[in-house]
C-alpha positions as CSV (number, residue, x, y, z in Angstrom):
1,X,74.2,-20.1,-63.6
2,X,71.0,-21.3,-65.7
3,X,73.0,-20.9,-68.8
4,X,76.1,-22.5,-67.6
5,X,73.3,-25.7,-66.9
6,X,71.7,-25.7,-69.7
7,X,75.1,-26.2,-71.6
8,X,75.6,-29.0,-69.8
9,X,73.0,-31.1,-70.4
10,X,74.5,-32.4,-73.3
11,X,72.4,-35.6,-74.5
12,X,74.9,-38.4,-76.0
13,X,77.9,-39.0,-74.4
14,X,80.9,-41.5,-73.2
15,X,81.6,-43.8,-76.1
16,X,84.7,-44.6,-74.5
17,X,84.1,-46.0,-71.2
18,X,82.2,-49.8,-71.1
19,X,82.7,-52.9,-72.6
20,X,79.5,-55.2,-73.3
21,X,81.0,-58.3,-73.4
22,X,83.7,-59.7,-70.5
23,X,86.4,-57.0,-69.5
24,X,89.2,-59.6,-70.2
25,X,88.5,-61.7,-73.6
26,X,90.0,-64.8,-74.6
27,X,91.6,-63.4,-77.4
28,X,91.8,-59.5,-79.0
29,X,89.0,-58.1,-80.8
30,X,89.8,-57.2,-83.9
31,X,89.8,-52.9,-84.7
32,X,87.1,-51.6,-85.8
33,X,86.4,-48.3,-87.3
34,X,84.9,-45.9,-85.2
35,X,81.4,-43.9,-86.0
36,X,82.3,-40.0,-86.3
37,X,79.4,-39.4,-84.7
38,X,80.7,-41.4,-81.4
39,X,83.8,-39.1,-81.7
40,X,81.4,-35.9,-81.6
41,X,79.1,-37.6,-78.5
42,X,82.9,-38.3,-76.7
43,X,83.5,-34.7,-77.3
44,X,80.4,-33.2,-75.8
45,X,80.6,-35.3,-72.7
46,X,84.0,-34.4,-72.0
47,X,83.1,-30.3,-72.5
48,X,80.3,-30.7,-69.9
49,X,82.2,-33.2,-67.7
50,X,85.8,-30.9,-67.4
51,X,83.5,-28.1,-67.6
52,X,81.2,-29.4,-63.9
53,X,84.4,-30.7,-62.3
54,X,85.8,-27.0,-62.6
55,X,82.5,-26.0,-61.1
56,X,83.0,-27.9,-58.2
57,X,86.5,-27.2,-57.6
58,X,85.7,-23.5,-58.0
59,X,82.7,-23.5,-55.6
60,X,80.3,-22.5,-58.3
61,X,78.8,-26.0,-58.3
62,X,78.4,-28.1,-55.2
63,X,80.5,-31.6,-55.7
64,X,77.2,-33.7,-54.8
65,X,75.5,-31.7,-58.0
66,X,78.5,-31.9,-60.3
67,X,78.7,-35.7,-59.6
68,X,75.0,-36.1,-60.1
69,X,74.8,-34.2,-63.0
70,X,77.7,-36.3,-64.8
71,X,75.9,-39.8,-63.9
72,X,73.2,-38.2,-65.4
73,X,74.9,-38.1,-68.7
74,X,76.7,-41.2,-68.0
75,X,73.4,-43.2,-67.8
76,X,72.2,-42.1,-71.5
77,X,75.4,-43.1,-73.2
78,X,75.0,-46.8,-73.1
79,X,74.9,-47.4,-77.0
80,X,77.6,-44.8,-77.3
81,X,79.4,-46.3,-75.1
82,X,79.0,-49.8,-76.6
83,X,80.2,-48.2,-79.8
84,X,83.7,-46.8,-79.1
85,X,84.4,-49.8,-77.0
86,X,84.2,-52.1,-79.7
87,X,86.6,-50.5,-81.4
88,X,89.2,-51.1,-78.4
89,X,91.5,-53.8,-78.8
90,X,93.9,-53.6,-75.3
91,X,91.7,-56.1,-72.9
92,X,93.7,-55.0,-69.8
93,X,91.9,-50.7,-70.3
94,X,88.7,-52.1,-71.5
95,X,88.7,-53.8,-68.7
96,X,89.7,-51.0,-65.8
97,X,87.8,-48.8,-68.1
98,X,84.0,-50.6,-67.5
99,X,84.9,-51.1,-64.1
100,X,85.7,-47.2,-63.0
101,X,82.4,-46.1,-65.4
102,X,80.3,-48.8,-62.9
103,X,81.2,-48.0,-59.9
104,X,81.4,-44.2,-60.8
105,X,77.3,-44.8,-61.2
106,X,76.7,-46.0,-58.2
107,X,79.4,-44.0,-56.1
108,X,77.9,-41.4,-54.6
109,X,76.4,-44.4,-52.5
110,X,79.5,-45.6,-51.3
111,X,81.3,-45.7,-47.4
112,X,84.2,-43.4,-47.1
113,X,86.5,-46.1,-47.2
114,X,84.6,-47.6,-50.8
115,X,84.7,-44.0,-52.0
116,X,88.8,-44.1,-51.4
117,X,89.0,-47.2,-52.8
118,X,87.6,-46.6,-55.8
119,X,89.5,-43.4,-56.1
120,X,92.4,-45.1,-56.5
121,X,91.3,-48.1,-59.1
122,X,89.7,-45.1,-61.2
123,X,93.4,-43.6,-60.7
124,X,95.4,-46.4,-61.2
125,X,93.0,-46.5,-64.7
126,X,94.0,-43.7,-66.3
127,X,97.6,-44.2,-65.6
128,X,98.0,-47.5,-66.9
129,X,96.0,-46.0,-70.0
130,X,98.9,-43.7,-70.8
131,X,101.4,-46.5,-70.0
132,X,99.5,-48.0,-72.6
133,X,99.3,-45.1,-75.0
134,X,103.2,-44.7,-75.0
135,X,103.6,-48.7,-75.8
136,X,101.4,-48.1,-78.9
137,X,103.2,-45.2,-79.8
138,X,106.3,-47.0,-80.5
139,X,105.4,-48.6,-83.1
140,X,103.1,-45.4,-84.4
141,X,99.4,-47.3,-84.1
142,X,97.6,-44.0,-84.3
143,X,94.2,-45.4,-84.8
144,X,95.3,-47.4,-81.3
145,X,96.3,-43.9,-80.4
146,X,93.7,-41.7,-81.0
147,X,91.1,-44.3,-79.1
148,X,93.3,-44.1,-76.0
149,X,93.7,-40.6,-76.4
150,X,89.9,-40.7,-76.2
151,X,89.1,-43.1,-73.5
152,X,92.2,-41.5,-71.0
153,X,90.0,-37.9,-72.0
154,X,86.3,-38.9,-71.0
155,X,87.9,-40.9,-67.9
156,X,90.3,-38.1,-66.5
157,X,87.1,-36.0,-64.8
158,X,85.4,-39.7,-63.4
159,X,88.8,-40.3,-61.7
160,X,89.1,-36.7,-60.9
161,X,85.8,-36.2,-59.3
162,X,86.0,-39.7,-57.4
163,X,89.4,-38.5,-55.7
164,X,87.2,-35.4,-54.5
165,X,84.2,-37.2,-53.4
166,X,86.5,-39.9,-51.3
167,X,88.5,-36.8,-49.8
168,X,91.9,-37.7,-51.4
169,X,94.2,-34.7,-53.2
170,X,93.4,-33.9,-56.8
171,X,95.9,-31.8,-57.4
172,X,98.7,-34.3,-57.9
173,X,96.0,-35.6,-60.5
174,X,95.3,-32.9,-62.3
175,X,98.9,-31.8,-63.2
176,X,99.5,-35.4,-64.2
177,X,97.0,-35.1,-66.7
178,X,98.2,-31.6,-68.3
179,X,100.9,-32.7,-69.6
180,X,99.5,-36.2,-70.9
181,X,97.1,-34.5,-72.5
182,X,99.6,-31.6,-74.3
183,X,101.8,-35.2,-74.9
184,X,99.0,-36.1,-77.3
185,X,97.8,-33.1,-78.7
186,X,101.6,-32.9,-80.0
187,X,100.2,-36.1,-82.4
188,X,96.6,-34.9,-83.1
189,X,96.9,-31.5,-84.3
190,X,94.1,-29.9,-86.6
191,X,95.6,-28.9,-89.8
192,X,94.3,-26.8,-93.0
193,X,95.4,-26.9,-96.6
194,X,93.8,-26.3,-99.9
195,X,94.5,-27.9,-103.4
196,X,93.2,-26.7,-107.0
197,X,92.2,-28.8,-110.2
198,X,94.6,-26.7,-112.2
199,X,93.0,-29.8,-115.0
200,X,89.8,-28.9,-114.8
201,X,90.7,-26.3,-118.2
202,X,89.2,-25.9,-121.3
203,X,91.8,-26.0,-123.4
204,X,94.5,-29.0,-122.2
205,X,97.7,-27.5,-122.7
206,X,97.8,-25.1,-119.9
207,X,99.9,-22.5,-121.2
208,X,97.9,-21.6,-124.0
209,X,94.9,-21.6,-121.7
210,X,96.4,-18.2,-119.8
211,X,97.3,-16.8,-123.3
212,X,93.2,-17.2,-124.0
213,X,91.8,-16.8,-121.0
214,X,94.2,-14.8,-118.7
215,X,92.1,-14.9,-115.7
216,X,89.9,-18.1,-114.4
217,X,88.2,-18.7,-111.6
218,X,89.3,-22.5,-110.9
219,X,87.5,-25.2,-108.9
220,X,89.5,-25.6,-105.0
221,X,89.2,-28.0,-102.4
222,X,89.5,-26.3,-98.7
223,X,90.3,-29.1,-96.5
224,X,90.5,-29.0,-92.7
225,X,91.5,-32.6,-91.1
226,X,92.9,-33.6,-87.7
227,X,96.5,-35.7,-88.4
228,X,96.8,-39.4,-88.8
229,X,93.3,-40.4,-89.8
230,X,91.1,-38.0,-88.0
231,X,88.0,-36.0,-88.7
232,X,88.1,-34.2,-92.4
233,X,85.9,-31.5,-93.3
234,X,86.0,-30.3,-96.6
235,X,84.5,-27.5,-99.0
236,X,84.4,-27.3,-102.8
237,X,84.6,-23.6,-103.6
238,X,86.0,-21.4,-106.7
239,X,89.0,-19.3,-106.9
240,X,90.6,-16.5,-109.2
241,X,93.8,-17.7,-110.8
242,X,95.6,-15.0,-112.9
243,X,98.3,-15.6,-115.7
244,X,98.5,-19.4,-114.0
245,X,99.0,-18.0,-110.5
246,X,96.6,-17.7,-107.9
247,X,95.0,-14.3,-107.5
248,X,92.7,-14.4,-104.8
249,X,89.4,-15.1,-103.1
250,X,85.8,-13.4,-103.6
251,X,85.6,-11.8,-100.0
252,X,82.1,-12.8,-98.9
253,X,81.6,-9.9,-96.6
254,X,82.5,-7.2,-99.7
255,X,81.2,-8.1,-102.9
256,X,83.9,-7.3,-105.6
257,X,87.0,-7.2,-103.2
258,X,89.6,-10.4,-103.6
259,X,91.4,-11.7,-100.8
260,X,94.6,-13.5,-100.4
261,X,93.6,-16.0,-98.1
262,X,90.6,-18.3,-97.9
263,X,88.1,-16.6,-95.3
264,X,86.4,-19.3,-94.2
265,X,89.3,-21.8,-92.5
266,X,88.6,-20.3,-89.0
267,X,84.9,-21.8,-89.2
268,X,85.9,-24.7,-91.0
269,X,89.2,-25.1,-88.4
270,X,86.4,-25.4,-85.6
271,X,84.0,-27.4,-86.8
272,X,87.3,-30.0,-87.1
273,X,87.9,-29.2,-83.5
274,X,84.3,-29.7,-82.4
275,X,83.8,-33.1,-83.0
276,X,87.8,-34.3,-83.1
277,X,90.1,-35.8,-80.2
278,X,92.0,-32.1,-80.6
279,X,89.1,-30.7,-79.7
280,X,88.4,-33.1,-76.0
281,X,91.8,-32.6,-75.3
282,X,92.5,-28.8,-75.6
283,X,89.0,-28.4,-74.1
284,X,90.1,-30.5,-70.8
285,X,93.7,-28.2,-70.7
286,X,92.3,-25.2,-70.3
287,X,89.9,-26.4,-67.5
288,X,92.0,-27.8,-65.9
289,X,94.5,-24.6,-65.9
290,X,91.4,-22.3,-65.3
């Protein structure tokens, strides 16, 4: 149970969920890029967050703690928050956005009736965010895409845990979500790939090269990325090319074997996942099918 806490208190989280400025401007802000680093603080609010909701709904945590635990978090996000909401450009889920992060502050405060009330705003919220989502989709505005992929993420469990605290069904809810969320992981997959400079030779014309040197070991880049503009990690390592094919990779674990793959994509794959909208999104399916 300590561990499970501990995990939890994640420091750095929403970026999606508050505007600073009023929730319906006069006219749209223009996109702005947003901080990697906001992407990785959504990320780890949204592990802990699915992660205590679960809790709750599996009796392991009490609702009152869950709840209290997530304002918690909620309450040292404010220039994350700021961040990733600059970057939104609909008015209309900026708006509902702020208001459901509020009121999800003060809620456990609230009368029954407020409680239900607010239930059903935070509700309404994340629906019209997926209406939303498909409307940009159209037209294929992934950056528009990925940040309402985000902010529908990091407000699924607000919503989620309101419904529970004002008594109303969260079933319906939660198999609502499932499929939004598998909707756009289809978009934001986490792919690998690797490329060689096949240039970088002494000798320019490359098939007198393999007649001189018949085996190199030639500069490759091993590039994991999530699709349409997402997070890239890279690394810059050497490979064995034989007779201007490629041989194989120095296998860190035994010195002097060769393998046919590149060994470390799994850590590299994960990393991507980590701190990527894949990565909120796959976490949130499987709690929510746990």
């Amino acid at each position: 149970m300590k561990a499970r806490l501990k995990r939890y208190a994640i420091r750095g989280l929403i970026a999606t969920v508050a505007a600073t400025g009023a929730a319906v401007p006069a006219a749209p802000r223009p996109a702005q890029a947003v901080d990697p680093a906001t992407i990785i603080q959504v990320a780890q609010y949204a592990y802990a967050a699915y992660s205590l909701y679960n809790d709750s709904r599996s009796g392991e945590l009490t609702l009152d703690l869950a709840v209290t635990m997530m304002i918690s978090e909620v309450r040292r996000s404010e220039q994350a928050i700021k961040n990733h909401m600059d970057a939104l450009t609909v008015a209309e889920v900026r708006g509902c956005a702020e208001h459901a992060m509020l009121e999800f502050v003060e809620s456990p405060e609230f009368s029954l009736s407020l409680k239900q009330r607010f239930a059903q705003d935070a509700t309404a919220c994340v629906t019209a965010i997926n209406a939303r989502y498909d409307a940009v989709a159209l037209n294929h505005n992934y950056a528009a895409m990925r940040d309402l992929g985000v902010l529908i993420a990091t407000l699924g469990p607000v919503a989620l845990a309101a419904r529970a605290q004002a008594r109303l069904q969260t079933a319906q809810l939660e198999q609502y979500l499932i499929p939004v969320f598998t909707k756009i992981l289809t978009t934001f997959q986490v792919g690998c790939y690797e490329y060689f400079d096949r240039f970088y030779l002494p000798i320019p014309d490359e098939e007198t090269v393999w007649q001189v040197y018949p085996e190199l070991y030639i500069p490759g880049y091993f590039v994991c990325n999530e699709h349409h503009g997402g997070t890239l990690l890279q690394r810059h390592e050497y490979a064995l090319w034989r007779w201007g094919a490629f041989a194989g990779f120095p296998d860190p674990a035994s010195p002097g074997r060769m393998l046919d793959h590149y060994p470390h994509y799994p850590e590299l794959r994960a990393a991507v996942v980590r701190g990527s909208l894949n990565g909120i999104l796959t976490a949130a399916v499987a709690e929510l099918r746990s």
